[in-house]
C-alpha positions in Angstrom: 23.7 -9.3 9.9 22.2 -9.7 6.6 19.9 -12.0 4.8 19.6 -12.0 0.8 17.1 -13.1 -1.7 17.2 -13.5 -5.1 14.8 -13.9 -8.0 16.1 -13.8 -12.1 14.5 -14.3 -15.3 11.3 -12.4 -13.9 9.1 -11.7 -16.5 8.9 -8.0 -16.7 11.0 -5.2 -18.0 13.5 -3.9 -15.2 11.9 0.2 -16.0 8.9 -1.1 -14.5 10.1 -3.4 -11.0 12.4 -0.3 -10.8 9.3 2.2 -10.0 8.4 -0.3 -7.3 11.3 -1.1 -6.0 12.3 2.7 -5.5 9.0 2.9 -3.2 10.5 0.1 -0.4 14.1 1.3 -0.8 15.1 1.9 2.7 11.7 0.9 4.8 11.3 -1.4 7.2 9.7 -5.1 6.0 6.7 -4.3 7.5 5.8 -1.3 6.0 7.2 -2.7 2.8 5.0 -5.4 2.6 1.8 -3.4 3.7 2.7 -1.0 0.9 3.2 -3.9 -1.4 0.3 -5.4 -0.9 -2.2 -2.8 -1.8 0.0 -1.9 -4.9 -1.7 -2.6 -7.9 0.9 -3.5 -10.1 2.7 -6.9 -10.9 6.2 -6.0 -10.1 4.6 -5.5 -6.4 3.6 -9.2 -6.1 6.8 -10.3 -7.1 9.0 -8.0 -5.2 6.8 -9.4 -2.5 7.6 -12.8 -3.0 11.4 -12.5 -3.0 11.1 -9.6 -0.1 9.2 -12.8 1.9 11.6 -15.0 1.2 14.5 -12.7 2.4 12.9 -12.7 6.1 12.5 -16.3 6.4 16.3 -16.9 5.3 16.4 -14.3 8.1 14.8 -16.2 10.3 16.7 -19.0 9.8 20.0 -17.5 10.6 20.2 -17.8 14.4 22.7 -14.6 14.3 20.0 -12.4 13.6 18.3 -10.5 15.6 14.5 -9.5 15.7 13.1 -10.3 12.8 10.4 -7.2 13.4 13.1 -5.0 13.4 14.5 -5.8 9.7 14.6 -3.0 7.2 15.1 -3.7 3.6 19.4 -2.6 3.3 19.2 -3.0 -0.6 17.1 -3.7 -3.0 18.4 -4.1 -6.5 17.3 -5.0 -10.4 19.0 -5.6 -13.1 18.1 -6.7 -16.8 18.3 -10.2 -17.6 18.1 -11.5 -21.4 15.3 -10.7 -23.5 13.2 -12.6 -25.4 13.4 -11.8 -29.1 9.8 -12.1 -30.6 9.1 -11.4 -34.3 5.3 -9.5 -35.1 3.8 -9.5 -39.0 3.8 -5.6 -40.0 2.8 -4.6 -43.5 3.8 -5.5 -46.9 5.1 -8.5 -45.6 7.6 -6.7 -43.1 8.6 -8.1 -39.2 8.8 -6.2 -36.8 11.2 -7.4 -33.8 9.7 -7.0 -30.0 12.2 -7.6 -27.3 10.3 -8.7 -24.5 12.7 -8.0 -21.2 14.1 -10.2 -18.4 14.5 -8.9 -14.8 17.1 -10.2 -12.0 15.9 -8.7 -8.4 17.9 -8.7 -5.0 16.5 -8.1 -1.8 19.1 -7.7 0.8 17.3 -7.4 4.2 19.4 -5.9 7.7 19.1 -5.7 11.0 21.6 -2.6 11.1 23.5 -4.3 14.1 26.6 -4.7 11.3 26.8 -0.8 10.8 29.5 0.9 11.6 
C-alpha cells in the first residue's frame, strides 16, 4: 500500500528541492529523515515536513503494514507559478525577477503492492 503527501506553493525554486530530493529518492524513511535533518539547506526542512506527514497518513491507514519498514516509492517536484517582482536598474530601467513556486509529492510504500 501507499500513503501520499503533498505540499504546493513552496517557496523555493524547484532546481534547488530537486538536489534534495534526488538524495532520499529510493531510501527508507528513516534514513531519509536522518539525512534530512543534518542537511543544511531549506529545501531539507521542507521535504521533511511533507516526508512526516506522509508516514502519519501511513499510519493511519490500518492496511499498512510496519510503518518502520516504509521507503520513500516517489518523490516528486514540480514548478508552481512564479512570483513576478520588478527591481530599479539604471537610467530608470526595471528589471523583472521571477521568484519560483514549488509543488512536492512524497509517495511513501511498504513494497507489499509490488508485483
Amino acid at each position: 500500500m501507499e500513503a501520499i503527501a503533498r505540499a504546493r506553493y513552496l517557496r523555493i525554486a524547484p532546481k534547488k528541492m530537486q538536489i534534495v530530493a534526488d538524495e532520499v529518492r529510493g531510501k527508507p524513511v528513516a534514513a531519509a529523515l536522518q539525512l534530512l535533518q543534518f542537511s543544511n539547506q531549506k529545501a531539507a526542512r521542507l521535504v521533511a515536513k511533507v516526508l512526516k506527514a506522509a508516514v502519519a497518513s501511513a499510519e493511519e491507514n490500518e492496511q499498512m503494514g510496519d510503518v518502520d519498514d516504509l521507503t520513500i516509492s516517489k518523490i516528486q517536484v514540480d514548478g508552481g507559478p512564479a512570483l513576478r517582482r520588478f527591481m530599479a536598474r539604471a537610467m530608470g530601467r526595471a528589471y523583472r525577477i521571477k521568484k519560483r513556486t514549488s509543488h512536492l509529492m512524497v509517495v511513501v510504500s511498504d513494497g507489499s503492492d509490488q508485483g
